[in-house]
N, C-alpha and C positions, 0 to 999 in steps of 0.2 A: 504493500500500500504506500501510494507517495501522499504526505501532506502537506500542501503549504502554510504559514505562518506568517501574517504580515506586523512587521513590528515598526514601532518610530523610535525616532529620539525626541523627548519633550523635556522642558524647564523642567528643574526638578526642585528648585525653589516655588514659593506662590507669591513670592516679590519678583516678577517681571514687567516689565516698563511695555508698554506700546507705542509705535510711529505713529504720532498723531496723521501726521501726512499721510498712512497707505493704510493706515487702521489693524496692522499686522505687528505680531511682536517685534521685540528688538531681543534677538536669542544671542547675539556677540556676547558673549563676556559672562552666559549665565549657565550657572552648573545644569549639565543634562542628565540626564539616566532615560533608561528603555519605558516607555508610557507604563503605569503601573497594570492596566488592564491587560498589554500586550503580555507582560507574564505571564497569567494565568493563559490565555491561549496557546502561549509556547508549550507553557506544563503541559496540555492536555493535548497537544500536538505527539508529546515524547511521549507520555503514559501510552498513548491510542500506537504509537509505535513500537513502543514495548508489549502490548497485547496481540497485535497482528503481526507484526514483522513492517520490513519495509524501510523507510525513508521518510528523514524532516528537513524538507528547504524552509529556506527564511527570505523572506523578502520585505526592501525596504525604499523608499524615497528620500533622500536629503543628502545635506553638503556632504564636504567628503570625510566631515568630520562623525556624520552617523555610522561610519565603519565602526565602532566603538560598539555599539547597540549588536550586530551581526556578531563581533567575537565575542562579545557576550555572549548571544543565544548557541554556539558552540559549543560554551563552557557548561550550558546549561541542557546540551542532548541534542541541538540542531546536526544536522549532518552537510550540509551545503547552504551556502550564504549568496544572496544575489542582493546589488545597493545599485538604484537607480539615482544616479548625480549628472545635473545638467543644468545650465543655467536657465534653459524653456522651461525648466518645472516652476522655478521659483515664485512664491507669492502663489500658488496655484488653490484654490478654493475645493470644498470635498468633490466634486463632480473633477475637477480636472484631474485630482490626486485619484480617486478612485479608477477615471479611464488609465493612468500612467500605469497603475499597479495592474489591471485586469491585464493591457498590452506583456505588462512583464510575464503574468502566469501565463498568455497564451506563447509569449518564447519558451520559456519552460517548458511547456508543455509538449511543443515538437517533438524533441527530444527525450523527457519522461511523462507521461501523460501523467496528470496531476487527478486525484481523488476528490483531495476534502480542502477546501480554505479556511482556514482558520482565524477571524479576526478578534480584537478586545471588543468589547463592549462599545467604548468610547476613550479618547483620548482628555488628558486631564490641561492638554492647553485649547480644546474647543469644545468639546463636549457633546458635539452634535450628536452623533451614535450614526453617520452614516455610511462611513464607509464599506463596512460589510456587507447590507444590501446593494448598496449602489453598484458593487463588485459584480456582486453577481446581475445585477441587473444588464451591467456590460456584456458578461459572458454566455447571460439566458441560461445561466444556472438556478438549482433551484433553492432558496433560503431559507435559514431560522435566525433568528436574531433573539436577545437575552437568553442563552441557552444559559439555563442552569446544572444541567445533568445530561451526560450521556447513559441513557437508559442501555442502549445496547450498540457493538458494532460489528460487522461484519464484513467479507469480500464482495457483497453485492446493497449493502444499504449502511446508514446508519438511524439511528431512532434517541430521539434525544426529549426532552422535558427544557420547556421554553417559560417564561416568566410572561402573566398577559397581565391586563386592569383589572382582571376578575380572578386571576388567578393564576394556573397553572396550566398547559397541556401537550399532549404529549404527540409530538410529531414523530412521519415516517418519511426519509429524503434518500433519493438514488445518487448514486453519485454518477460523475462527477457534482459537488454541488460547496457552498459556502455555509460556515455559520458564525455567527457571533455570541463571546462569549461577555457573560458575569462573572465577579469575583468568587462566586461559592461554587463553583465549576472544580477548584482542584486548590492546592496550596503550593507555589511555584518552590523548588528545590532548592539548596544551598548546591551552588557551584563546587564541584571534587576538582582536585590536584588536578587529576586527570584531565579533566573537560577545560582547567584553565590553560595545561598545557599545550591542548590542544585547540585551542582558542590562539594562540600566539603563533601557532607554525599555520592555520588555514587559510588558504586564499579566499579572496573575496572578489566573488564577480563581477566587475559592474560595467552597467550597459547606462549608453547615452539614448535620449530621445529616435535618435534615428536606427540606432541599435536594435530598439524592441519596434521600430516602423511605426512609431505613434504621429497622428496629426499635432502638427506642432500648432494650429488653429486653434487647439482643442486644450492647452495646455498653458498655464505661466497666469502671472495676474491681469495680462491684458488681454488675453480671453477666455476668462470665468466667467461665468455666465450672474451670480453673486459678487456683490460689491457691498465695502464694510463701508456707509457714509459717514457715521461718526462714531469714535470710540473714546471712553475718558473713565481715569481711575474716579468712584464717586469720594466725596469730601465726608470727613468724619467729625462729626459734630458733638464734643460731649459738656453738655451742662447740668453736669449731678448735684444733687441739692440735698444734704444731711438734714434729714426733720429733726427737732430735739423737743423734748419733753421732758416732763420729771416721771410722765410714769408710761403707759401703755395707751391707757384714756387721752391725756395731754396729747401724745405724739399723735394719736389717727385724729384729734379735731383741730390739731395746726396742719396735719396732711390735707384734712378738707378744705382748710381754710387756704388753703396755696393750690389747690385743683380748681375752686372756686375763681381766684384770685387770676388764669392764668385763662378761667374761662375754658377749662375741661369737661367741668360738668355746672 
């Protein structure tokens, strides 16, 4: 069985600054780590390869500096690393990012036909939750998205338990096919000697826009189809007010008497 695994590199502080100008972070200078949700997809990536047998690609989007994020997921049971870097991608919004990454699994796939995709939930510098669907919507694969459980898998399906507004339920998907995960999905491992060491000696693929033959149209922040018009961190405003009293009684009818006062109630 081959699975793919799409991972990022995101802030991994929650002090990041935005370009008021392009409405996009400013990521220079700010410590990164692998999206925290992309973990847990990697885990369930290697477990589901530890059960069947087979192969875990990894795939990514960013500078060249997200190589870091790929020897990671080595260290953590990947088996092959592929990092889309190109200056067309950048600024690209989840529909651009999403066509870049499907183009990457259908090169992939020439070569080893691909099963399962594997994505986070959502990443922790946008939030959206879209890329997973979008993915497949690209490839007209078929999806689940908040998977919380693999119920079962096999050589010809997998069958997973999905998180809904009501509840719970329990899907059946042929592959090839995509899914996105939630955090209670699995508990990502402590990286071994082993996997770090071999994190240090793996190559790492990486293909340009014309490489994987994507519409460069289709691609970068001047043709997203989404546009951020304005962004700004909100202002933090605190005017705390210590009631005093001499007893219990005193403090709640001077508490009224300043609710009153301010025009609350």
């Amino acid at each position: 069985m081959h699975i793919l695994a799409c991972v990022k590199q995101t802030p991994k502080s929650d002090n990041v600054k935005i370009d008021p100008a392009t409405g996009c972070l400013i990521r220079s200078g700010a410590e990164s780590a692998m999206n925290p949700f992309d973990e847990y997809a990697l885990e369930e990536a290697v477990v589901l390869k530890e059960h069947l047998g087979g192969q875990v690609s990894v795939i990514t989007m960013g500078p060249p500096a997200a190589e870091n994020v790929l020897r990671d997921s080595i260290a953590r049971g990947a088996d092959k690393v592929y990092q889309l870097s190109d200056m067309a991608f950048a600024g690209s919004d989840t529909w651009s990012t999403s066509y870049a990454l499907a183009k990457g699994a259908e090169k992939i796939n020439e070569t080893q036909k691909i099963d399962l995709i594997i994505c986070g939930k959502q990443t922790n510098d946008s939030d959206t939750g879209h890329i997973g669907p979008q993915i497949s919507a690209w490839l007209n694969w078929p999806n689940a998205a908040f998977v919380k459980r693999v119920v079962k898998a096999d050589e010809q399906c997998i069958v997973v338990e999905r998180l809904t507004e009501s509840g719970t339920e329990i899907l059946q998907l042929p592959y090839p096919c995509v899914i996105s995960v939630v955090k209670e999905i699995s508990n990502p491992r402590v990286r071994s000697v082993k996997g770090r060491m071999a994190a240090k000696r793996a190559e790492v693929v990486k293909w340009t826009a014309d490489d994987i033959g994507a519409d460069k149209n289709k691609l970068g922040i001047q043709h997203c189809p989404t546009r951020v018009v304005k962004s700004f961190s909100p202002q933090r405003n605190t005017n705390a007010v210590v009631v005093d009293g001499a007893n219990g009684k005193e403090k709640a009818a001077n508490l009224v008497a300043l609710l009153k006062e301010n025009k609350y109630i």
